[in-house]
Every structure is written in structure tokens, then in C-alpha cells.
C-alpha positions as CSV (number, residue, x, y, z in Angstrom):
1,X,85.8,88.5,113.4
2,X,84.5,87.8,109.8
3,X,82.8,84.9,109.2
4,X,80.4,83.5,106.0
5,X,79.5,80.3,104.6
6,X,79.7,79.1,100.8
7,X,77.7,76.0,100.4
8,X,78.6,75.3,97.1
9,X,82.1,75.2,97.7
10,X,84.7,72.0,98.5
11,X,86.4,72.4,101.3
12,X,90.2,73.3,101.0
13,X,92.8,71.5,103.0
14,X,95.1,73.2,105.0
15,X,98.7,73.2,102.6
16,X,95.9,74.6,99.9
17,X,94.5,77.2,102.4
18,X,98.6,78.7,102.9
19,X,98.9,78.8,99.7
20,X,96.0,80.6,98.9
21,X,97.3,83.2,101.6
22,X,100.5,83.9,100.2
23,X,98.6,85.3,97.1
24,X,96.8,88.0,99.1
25,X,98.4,91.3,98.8
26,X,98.8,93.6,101.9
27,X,96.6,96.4,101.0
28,X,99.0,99.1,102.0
29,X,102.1,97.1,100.6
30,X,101.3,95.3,97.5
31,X,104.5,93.8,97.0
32,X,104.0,91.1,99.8
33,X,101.5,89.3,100.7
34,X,99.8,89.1,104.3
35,X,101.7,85.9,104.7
36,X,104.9,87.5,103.9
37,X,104.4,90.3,106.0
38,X,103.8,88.0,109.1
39,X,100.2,89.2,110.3
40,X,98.8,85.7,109.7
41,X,99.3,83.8,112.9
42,X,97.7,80.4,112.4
43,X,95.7,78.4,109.7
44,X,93.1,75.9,110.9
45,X,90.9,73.5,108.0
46,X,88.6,71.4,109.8
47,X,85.0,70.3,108.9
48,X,83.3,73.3,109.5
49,X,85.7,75.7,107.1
50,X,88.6,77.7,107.4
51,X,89.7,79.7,110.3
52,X,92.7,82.2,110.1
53,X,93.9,84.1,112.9
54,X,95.5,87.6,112.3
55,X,97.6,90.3,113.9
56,X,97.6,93.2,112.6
57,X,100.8,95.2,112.3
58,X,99.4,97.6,115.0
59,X,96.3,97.8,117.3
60,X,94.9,100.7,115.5
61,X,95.8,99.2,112.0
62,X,92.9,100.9,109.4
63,X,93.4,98.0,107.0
64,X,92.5,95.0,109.2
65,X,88.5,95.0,107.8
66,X,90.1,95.0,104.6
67,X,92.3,92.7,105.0
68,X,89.9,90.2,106.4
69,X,87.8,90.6,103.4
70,X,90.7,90.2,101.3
71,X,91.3,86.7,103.0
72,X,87.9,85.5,102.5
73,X,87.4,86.5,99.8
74,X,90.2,84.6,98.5
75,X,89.5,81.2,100.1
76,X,86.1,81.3,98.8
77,X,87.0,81.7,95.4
78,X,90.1,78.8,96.0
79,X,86.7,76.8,97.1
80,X,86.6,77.3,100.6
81,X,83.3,76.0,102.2
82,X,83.4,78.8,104.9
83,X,85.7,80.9,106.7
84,X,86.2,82.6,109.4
85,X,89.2,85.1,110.3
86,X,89.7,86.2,113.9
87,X,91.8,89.4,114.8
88,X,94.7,88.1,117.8
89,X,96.4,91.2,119.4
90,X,98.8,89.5,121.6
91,X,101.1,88.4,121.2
92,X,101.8,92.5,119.7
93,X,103.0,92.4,115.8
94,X,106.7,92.1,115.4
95,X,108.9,93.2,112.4
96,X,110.9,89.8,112.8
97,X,107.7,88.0,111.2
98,X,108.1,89.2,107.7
99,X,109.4,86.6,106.0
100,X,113.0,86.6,104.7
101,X,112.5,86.7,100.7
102,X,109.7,89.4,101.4
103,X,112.3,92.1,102.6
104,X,114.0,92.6,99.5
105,X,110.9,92.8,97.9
106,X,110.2,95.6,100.3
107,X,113.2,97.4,99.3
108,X,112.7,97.1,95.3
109,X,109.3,99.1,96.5
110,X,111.4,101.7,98.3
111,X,110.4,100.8,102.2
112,X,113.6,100.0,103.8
113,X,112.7,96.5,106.1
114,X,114.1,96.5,109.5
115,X,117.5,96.0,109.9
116,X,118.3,93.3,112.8
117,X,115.3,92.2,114.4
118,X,113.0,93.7,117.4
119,X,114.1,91.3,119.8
120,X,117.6,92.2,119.8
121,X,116.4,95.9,120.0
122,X,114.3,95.4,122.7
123,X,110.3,96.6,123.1
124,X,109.9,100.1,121.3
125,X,106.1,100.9,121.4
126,X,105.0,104.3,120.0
127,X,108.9,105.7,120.2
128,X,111.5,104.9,117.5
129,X,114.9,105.9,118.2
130,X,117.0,104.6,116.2
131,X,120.8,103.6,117.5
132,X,123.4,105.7,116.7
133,X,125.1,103.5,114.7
134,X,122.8,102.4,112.9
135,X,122.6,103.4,109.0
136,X,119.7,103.5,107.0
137,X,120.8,102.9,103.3
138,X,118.7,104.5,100.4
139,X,116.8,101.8,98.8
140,X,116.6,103.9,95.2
141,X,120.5,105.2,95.4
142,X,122.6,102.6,98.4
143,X,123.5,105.5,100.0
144,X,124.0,105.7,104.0
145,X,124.0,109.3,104.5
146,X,120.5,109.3,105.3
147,X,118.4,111.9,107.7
148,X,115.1,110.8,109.5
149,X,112.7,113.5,108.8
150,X,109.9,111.8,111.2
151,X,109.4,109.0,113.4
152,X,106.1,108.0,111.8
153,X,105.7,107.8,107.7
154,X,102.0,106.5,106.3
155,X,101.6,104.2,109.3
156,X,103.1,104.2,112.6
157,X,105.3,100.6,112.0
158,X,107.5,103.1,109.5
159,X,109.3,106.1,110.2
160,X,110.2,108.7,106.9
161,X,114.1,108.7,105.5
162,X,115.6,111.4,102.8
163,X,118.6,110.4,101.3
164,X,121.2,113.5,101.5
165,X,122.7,112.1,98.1
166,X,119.8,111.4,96.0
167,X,117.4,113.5,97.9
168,X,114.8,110.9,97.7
169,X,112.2,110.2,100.9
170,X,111.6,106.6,101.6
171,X,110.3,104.9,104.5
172,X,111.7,102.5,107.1
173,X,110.0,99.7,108.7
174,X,110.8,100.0,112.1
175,X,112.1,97.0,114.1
176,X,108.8,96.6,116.4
């Protein structure tokens, strides 16, 4: 839990607070923002600051000091009189959070976003296997004749794709 005051500051109401959120980048994933991606839970603006709840995308997640910082730092320079940001495990991260309109942004970056959602596929901690019919489509070339070198990319929510036509790795986020 991360928590400061700013005493100059006027206090920022809670439509102006979201907003301010959907500008922070994800540190790993720049092309969404911690909104997007789902790991903020809940907003509160009452009279003695702001105080977002997180979950990050994992338990183990390296970016969730950064990512804290990131937040406050950003409401204190939208005029935030103090924050605090809380870290929520449960309920566990799920891949059906990102938003919508952040997914193809996801794919323009070369991460492949979940296909279907994590509910449908049922609970898959630590183990990815992905359903035989499901195809992974290249998000450089289209292609579905993909091979899944690894069940784990840069972080455990993605697993690492080649493409056998363009011979380009990507990563998948994995319906969690």
C-alpha cells in the first residue's frame, strides 16, 4: 500500500481521477494503460484523497511498486490532495478485464490478446494448454499456422508464438 499527501493540491473528483488513470501506461505494455488492462479494481475520492485498489496481473507481478508509483504520481500532478493505492489479490486477475478497444491495441504491439474469455475456459493457474482448436493468428503477418514455443513469454499471463509463415515470435496473453 502506497500512500502520500500533497497539501498544496485540490482535490480531484472521482470522473477526473478515471480519467487520469486511463493515461498511465502499463510499464511492461505501454500501449494500454492500467485501466485498459483491467488491474484497477475500484476508484474512491472522498475528503481525505484518492484511494485506488489494484490487482495485479499475477501474485508475483515485479511491476506492481512501479505501477503504484506510476498512479500517484499521476494523480498528484492532476492535483490530487493525497492518494493512496492498495494492492487487492482476490478476486485473481482475469484476462476478461482488459478493456475491449485495448486488445487491438495489443495486437498492433505484436501481443496476441486472449481469444474468448477465461471464464468460458475455465480456471488455468500456472498451466496453459491451449485447446486444440484453437488458432493463434500472427499479429505481424494474419497467419494461423502458428507453433507455441513456451508456455510462459516475459511474464507468466503470456505464453511465446512463432509464426511458421513469417517466422516471427510473438506473445499471447493467455485467457487467465
Amino acid at each position: 500500500m502506497t500512500s502520500l499527501t500533497n497539501a498544496a493540491a485540490t482535490p480531484l473528483t472521482h470522473d477526473a481521477a478515471w480519467a487520469v488513470l486511463r493515461t498511465v501506461p502499463d510499464p511492461e505494455i505501454p500501449v494500454i494503460s492500467v485501466a485498459d488492462l483491467g488491474i484497477v479494481r475500484d476508484v474512491l475520492v472522498d475528503d481525505t484523497g484518492v484511494h485506488v485498489t489494484v490487482t495485479p496481473t499475477y501474485a508475483g507481478c515485479p511491476a506492481t511498486e512501479v505501477i503504484a508509483r506510476d498512479i500517484s504520481d499521476a494523480l498528484y500532478a492532476a492535483g490530487a490532495t493525497a492518494v493512496e493505492v492498495r494492492t487487492r489479490l482476490a478476486p485473481a486477475w482475469t484476462t476478461d478485464w482488459i478493456a475491449a478497444d485495448a486488445r487491438e491495441r495489443l495486437r498492433a504491439y505484436g501481443i496476441v490478446p486472449p481469444q474468448g474469455n477465461a471464464a468460458a475456459a475455465g480456471e488455468q493457474p500456472l498451466r496453459f494448454v491451449p485447446r486444440a482448436s484453437e488458432k493463434i493468428g500472427c499479429p505481424r503477418c494474419g497467419s494461423s499456422d502458428t507453433e507455441r514455443l513456451s508456455s510462459f513469454g516475459a511474464t507468466p499471463c503470456k505464453a511465446l508464438y512463432r509464426c511458421r509463415t513469417c517466422a516471427e515470435p510473438f506473445e499471447y496473453f493467455k485467457p487467465l
